[in-house]
N, C-alpha and C positions, 0 to 999 in steps of 0.2 A: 481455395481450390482453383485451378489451373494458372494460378500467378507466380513468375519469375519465383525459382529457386532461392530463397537467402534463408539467412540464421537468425531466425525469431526469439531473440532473449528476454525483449520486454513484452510481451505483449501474452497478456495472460486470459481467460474467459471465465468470468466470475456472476452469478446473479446480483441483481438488485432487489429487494422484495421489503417485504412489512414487517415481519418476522424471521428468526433465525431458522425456524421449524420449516418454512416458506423457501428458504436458502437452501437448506439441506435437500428438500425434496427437488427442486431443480436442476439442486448438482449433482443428481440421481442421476434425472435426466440425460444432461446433459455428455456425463461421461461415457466413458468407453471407445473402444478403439475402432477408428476408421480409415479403410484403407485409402482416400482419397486426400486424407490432413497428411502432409509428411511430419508434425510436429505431433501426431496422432498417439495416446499412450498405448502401450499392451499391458500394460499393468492391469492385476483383477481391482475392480471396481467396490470397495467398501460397502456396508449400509450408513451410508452416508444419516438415515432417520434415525438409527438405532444410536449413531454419535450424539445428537441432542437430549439425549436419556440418562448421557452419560454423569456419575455421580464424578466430583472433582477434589472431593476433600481429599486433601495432601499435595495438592499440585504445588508446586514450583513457579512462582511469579516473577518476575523481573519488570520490575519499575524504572523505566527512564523517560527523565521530562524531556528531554533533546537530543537523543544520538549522538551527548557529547560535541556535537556543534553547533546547533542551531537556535539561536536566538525565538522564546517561545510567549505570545500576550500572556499577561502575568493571570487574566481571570480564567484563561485556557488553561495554563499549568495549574492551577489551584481547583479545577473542577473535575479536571483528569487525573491529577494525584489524589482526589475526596474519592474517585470512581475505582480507582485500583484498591481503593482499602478494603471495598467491598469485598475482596475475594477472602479477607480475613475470615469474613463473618460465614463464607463459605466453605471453611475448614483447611483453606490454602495459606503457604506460607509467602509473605510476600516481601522481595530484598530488592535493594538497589543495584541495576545493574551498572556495570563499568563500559559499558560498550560506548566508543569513542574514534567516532568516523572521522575521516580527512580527504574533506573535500569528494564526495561520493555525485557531483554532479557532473561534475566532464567524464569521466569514462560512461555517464548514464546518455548525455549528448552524444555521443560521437559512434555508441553502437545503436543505439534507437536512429539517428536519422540515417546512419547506415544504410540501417534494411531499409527506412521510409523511402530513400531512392532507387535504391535494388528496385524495392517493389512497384514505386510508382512512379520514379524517373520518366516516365516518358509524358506525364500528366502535363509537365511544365511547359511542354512544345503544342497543347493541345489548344487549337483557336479556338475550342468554345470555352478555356480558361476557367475547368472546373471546381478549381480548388480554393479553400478558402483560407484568408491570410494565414494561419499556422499550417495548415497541408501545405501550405507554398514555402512558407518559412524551415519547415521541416526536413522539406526535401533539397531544399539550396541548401539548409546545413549540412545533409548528409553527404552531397555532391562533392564537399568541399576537404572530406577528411580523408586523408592519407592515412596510404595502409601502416605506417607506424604508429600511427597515431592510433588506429585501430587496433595492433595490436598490444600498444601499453595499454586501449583502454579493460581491453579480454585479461590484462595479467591483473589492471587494477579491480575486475573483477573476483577474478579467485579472494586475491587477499580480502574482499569485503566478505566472500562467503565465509572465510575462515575466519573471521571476527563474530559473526555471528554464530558459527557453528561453534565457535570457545563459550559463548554466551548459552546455548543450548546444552551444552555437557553440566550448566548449573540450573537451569531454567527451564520448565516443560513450555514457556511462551512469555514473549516479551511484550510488554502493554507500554504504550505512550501516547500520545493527542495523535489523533489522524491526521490534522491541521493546527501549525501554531496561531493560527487564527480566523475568525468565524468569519462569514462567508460577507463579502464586499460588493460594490455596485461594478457591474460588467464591464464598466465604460475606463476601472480604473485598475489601479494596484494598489495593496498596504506600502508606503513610505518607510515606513517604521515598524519592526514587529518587535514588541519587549522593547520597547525605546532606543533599538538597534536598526542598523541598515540590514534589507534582507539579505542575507547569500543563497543563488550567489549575485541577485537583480532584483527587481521588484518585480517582476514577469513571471519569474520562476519562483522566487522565494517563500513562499506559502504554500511548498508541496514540497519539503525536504524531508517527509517522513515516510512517504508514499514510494518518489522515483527510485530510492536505493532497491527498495523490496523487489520492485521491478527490474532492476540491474541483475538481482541475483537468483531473481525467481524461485523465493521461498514463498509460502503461502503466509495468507493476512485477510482479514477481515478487519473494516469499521462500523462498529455501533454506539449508536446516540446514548448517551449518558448525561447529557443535563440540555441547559440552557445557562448564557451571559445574562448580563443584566439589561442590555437590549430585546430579551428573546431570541437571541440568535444559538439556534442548535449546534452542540459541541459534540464530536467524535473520538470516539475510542478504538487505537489501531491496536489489535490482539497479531502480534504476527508469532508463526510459528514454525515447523520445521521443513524444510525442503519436501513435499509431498503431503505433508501430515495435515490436510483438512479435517481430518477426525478429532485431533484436539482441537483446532481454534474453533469447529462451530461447538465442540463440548462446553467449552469456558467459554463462548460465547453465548449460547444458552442460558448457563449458569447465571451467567452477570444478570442474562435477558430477566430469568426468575427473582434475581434478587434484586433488580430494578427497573421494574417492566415500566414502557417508556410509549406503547401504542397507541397510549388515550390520552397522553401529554402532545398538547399541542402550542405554541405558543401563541398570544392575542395578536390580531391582523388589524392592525390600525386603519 
């Protein structure tokens, strides 16, 4: 509210909660239309609680371990691919999808720090120098992108929607790892993810399954589905159709009942 006019592509508002049931009921909340967001829906608002009820047998699965590009830890792919079969057992049918990205992180760069300057551009001249190294980094990237550049990356947009939307005309939701890899000490990066160098850095390379989503603003949930053999908690990214939160927390649900996960905690050394 009352911030610099720009075109909000990534930036989406989702809950965090315990339960899926806990998600739905938030995004109850949360929704509906306000005259004060210019990014604000008029769309009528779902029962978002009644989608968690929802039965799913027949659904339409699409399994992919990597979006086709992205080098993935081999005990990540092996816990994620054991957690998609589940939806067998769920009465759905579950295929491999062909979905085969190139290169989906520069155009996710250059319209994200875009707005990041739009919006906060004026933070970097501020002498009480409130932002913290990636707000700072963010907004020098966005400073820095030319409106061509800007608008290959709006057309490399489309085309990633229309790859996904090819993928939807066979699949009611596409399941893959949240992250190709469990979660690392702050101080550093994965080197190595799959025995490969990340793409498209080590900075960014451990969320190439996440920033597309956001480039093209379809809807997605992640839910925990195991643990490595560290104990470190693995995710399950359900994305689905452009607006259609009603299916992914349905088969989100689903999973949740067919591998309820609240009372697995891993040992705290």
């Amino acid at each position: 509210v009352n911030a610099p006019a720009a075109a909000n592509y990534t930036s989406q508002q989702g809950p965090l909660t315990r339960t899926v049931r806990d998600s739905a009921l938030l995004l109850q909340v949360l929704s509906g239309y306000d005259s004060r967001d210019a990014g604000s829906l008029r769309a009528r608002v779902p029962n978002f609680l009644k989608s968690v009820e929802k039965d799913v047998s027949g659904f339409k699965i699409g399994w992919t371990p990597d979006f086709g590009y992205t080098p993935v830890d081999t005990e990540v792919a092996e816990i994620t691919r054991t957690a998609a079969g589940a939806f067998a057992e769920l009465g759905c049918t579950v295929d491999q999808s062909s979905l085969k990205l190139d290169n989906p992180f520069d155009p996710w760069l250059a319209i994200f720090a875009s707005s990041a300057y739009v919006s906060n551009g004026h933070l970097l001249d501020d002498p009480a120098d409130p932002l913290t190294w990636y707000g700072k980094w963010a907004i020098e990237q966005g400073r820095d992108v030319t409106a061509t550049e800007y608008i290959k990356a709006l057309g490399r947009r489309n085309q990633m929607i229309h790859q996904f939307e090819d993928e939807f005309e066979k699949f009611d939701v596409l399941v893959s790892p949240t992250m190709p890899t469990t979660a690392f000490p702050t101080d550093t990066y994965p080197q190595k993810i799959g025995g490969e160098d990340p793409y498209p850095n080590p900075e960014w390379g451990f969320v190439p399954f996440t920033h597309p989503i956001n480039t093209i603003g379809f809807t997605a949930a992640s839910i925990p589905c195991g643990f490595d053999s560290d104990g470190m908690p693995v995710g399950l990214h359900i994305v689905g159709k452009h607006g259609d939160e009603e299916t992914v927390l349905a088969v989100s649900a689903a999973f949740e009942s067919a591998r309820p996960w609240i009372h697995h905690k891993p040992s705290v050394s």
